[in-house]
N, C-alpha and C positions, 0 to 999 in steps of 0.2 A: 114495245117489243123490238129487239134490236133486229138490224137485217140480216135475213142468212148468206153467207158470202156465195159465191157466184161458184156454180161447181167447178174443178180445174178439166182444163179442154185433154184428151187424149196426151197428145205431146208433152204436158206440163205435167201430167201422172206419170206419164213414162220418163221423164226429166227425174222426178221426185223419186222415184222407183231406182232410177242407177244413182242416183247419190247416195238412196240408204245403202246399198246393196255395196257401193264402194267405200262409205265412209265403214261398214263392216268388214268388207275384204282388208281393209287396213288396220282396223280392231286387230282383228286375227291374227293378220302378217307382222305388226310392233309383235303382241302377245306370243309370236310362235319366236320371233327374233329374242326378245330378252330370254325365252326357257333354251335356247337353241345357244347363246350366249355363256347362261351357267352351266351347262352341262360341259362348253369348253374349257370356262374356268375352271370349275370342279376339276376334269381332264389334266387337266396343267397343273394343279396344284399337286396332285396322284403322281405323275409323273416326274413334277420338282421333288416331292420327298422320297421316290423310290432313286431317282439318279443321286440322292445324299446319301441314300444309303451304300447303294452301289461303289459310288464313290470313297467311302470310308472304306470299307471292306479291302476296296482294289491298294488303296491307300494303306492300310494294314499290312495287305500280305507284301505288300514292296518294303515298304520296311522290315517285318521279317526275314523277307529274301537277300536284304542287304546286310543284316546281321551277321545270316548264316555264311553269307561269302568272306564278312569281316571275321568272322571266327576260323573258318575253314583257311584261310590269308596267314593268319597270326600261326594257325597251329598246323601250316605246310607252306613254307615261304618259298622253299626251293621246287616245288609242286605248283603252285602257283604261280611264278613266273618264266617257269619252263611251258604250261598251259597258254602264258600269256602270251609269249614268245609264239609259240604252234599258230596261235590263233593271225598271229601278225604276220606272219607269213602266208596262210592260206588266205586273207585278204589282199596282200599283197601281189601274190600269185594271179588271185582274181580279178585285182583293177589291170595290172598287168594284161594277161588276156585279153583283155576288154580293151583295152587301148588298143592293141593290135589289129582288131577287126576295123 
Protein backbone atom coordinates (compact mmCIF):
# COMPACT_ATOMS: atom_id res chain seq x y z
CA UNK A 1 0.00 0.00 0.00
CA UNK A 2 1.53 3.09 -1.10
CA UNK A 3 2.26 6.06 1.54
CA UNK A 4 -0.15 8.79 2.16
CA UNK A 5 1.50 12.07 1.45
CA UNK A 6 2.03 14.15 4.38
CA UNK A 7 -0.90 16.68 5.03
CA UNK A 8 0.07 20.39 3.51
CA UNK A 9 1.04 22.76 6.76
CA UNK A 10 -1.42 25.73 6.98
CA UNK A 11 0.73 28.16 4.95
CA UNK A 12 1.26 25.89 2.04
CA UNK A 13 -2.88 25.60 1.80
CA UNK A 14 -3.08 29.09 2.10
CA UNK A 15 -0.05 29.33 -0.72
CA UNK A 16 -2.10 26.77 -2.81
CA UNK A 17 -5.38 28.59 -2.15
CA UNK A 18 -4.09 32.19 -3.77
CA UNK A 19 -2.69 30.57 -6.64
CA UNK A 20 -5.89 28.92 -7.63
CA UNK A 21 -7.77 31.85 -6.82
CA UNK A 22 -5.32 33.88 -8.99
CA UNK A 23 -4.50 31.64 -11.64
CA UNK A 24 -8.82 32.09 -11.90
CA UNK A 25 -8.67 35.82 -11.37
CA UNK A 26 -6.60 35.63 -14.59
CA UNK A 27 -9.05 33.14 -16.36
CA UNK A 28 -11.63 35.76 -16.10
CA UNK A 29 -9.62 38.99 -16.72
CA UNK A 30 -7.90 37.16 -20.45
CA UNK A 31 -11.84 35.91 -20.88
CA UNK A 32 -13.44 39.43 -19.96
CA UNK A 33 -10.35 41.22 -22.23
CA UNK A 34 -10.87 39.09 -25.53
CA UNK A 35 -15.20 39.77 -25.12
CA UNK A 36 -14.34 43.48 -24.19
CA UNK A 37 -11.93 43.47 -27.39
CA UNK A 38 -14.83 42.26 -29.87
CA UNK A 39 -17.27 44.35 -28.78
CA UNK A 40 -14.63 47.12 -29.83
CA UNK A 41 -14.04 45.49 -33.02
CA UNK A 42 -17.56 44.93 -33.70
CA UNK A 43 -17.76 49.13 -32.61
CA UNK A 44 -15.37 50.09 -35.38
CA UNK A 45 -16.43 48.05 -37.81
CA UNK A 46 -20.26 49.86 -37.19
CA UNK A 47 -18.67 52.96 -37.30
CA UNK A 48 -16.23 52.35 -40.57
CA UNK A 49 -19.35 51.43 -42.69
CA UNK A 50 -21.60 54.14 -41.21
CA UNK A 51 -18.71 56.91 -41.91
CA UNK A 52 -18.80 55.17 -45.79
CA UNK A 53 -21.92 55.92 -45.95
CA UNK A 54 -21.92 59.34 -44.59
CA UNK A 55 -19.21 59.86 -46.65
CA UNK A 56 -20.95 59.03 -50.12
CA UNK A 57 -23.82 60.91 -49.34
CA UNK A 58 -21.91 64.22 -48.31
CA UNK A 59 -20.00 63.20 -51.46
CA UNK A 60 -23.15 63.09 -53.64
CA UNK A 61 -24.78 66.05 -52.60
CA UNK A 62 -21.31 68.11 -53.37
CA UNK A 63 -21.32 67.03 -56.56
CA UNK A 64 -24.80 67.99 -57.10
CA UNK A 65 -24.17 71.31 -55.69
CA UNK A 66 -21.40 71.81 -58.00
CA UNK A 67 -23.63 71.11 -60.92
CA UNK A 68 -26.16 73.24 -59.97
CA UNK A 69 -23.75 76.19 -59.71
CA UNK A 70 -22.19 75.03 -63.16
CA UNK A 71 -25.70 75.27 -64.71
CA UNK A 72 -26.89 78.34 -62.95
CA UNK A 73 -22.87 79.88 -64.33
CA UNK A 74 -23.74 78.83 -68.02
CA UNK A 75 -27.38 80.03 -67.82
CA UNK A 76 -26.55 83.68 -65.96
CA UNK A 77 -22.84 84.52 -66.68
CA UNK A 78 -23.27 88.30 -66.18
CA UNK A 79 -25.23 87.30 -62.71
CA UNK A 80 -22.62 85.33 -61.80
CA UNK A 81 -19.70 87.25 -62.03
CA UNK A 82 -21.20 90.30 -60.83
CA UNK A 83 -22.04 87.83 -57.47
CA UNK A 84 -18.45 87.12 -57.83
CA UNK A 85 -17.24 90.28 -58.06
CA UNK A 86 -19.72 91.36 -54.67
CA UNK A 87 -18.27 88.56 -52.92
CA UNK A 88 -14.67 89.78 -53.56
CA UNK A 89 -15.05 92.86 -52.28
CA UNK A 90 -16.83 92.13 -48.97
CA UNK A 91 -13.77 89.86 -48.37
CA UNK A 92 -11.75 92.15 -49.23
CA UNK A 93 -13.21 94.68 -47.19
CA UNK A 94 -12.96 92.17 -44.38
CA UNK A 95 -9.15 91.32 -44.50
CA UNK A 96 -8.96 94.87 -44.87
CA UNK A 97 -10.41 95.70 -41.49
CA UNK A 98 -8.60 93.07 -39.99
CA UNK A 99 -5.38 94.31 -40.95
CA UNK A 100 -5.97 97.55 -39.35
CA UNK A 101 -6.64 96.38 -35.89
Amino acid sequence: MPAKAPEPTPEEAAANDVAKISAEAQRVMTDAARRIEAAVQEGLEQLRAQSRVYADAAGQQIEEAGEYVSEQVRARPLAATGLALGVGVVIGLLLAQQSRR
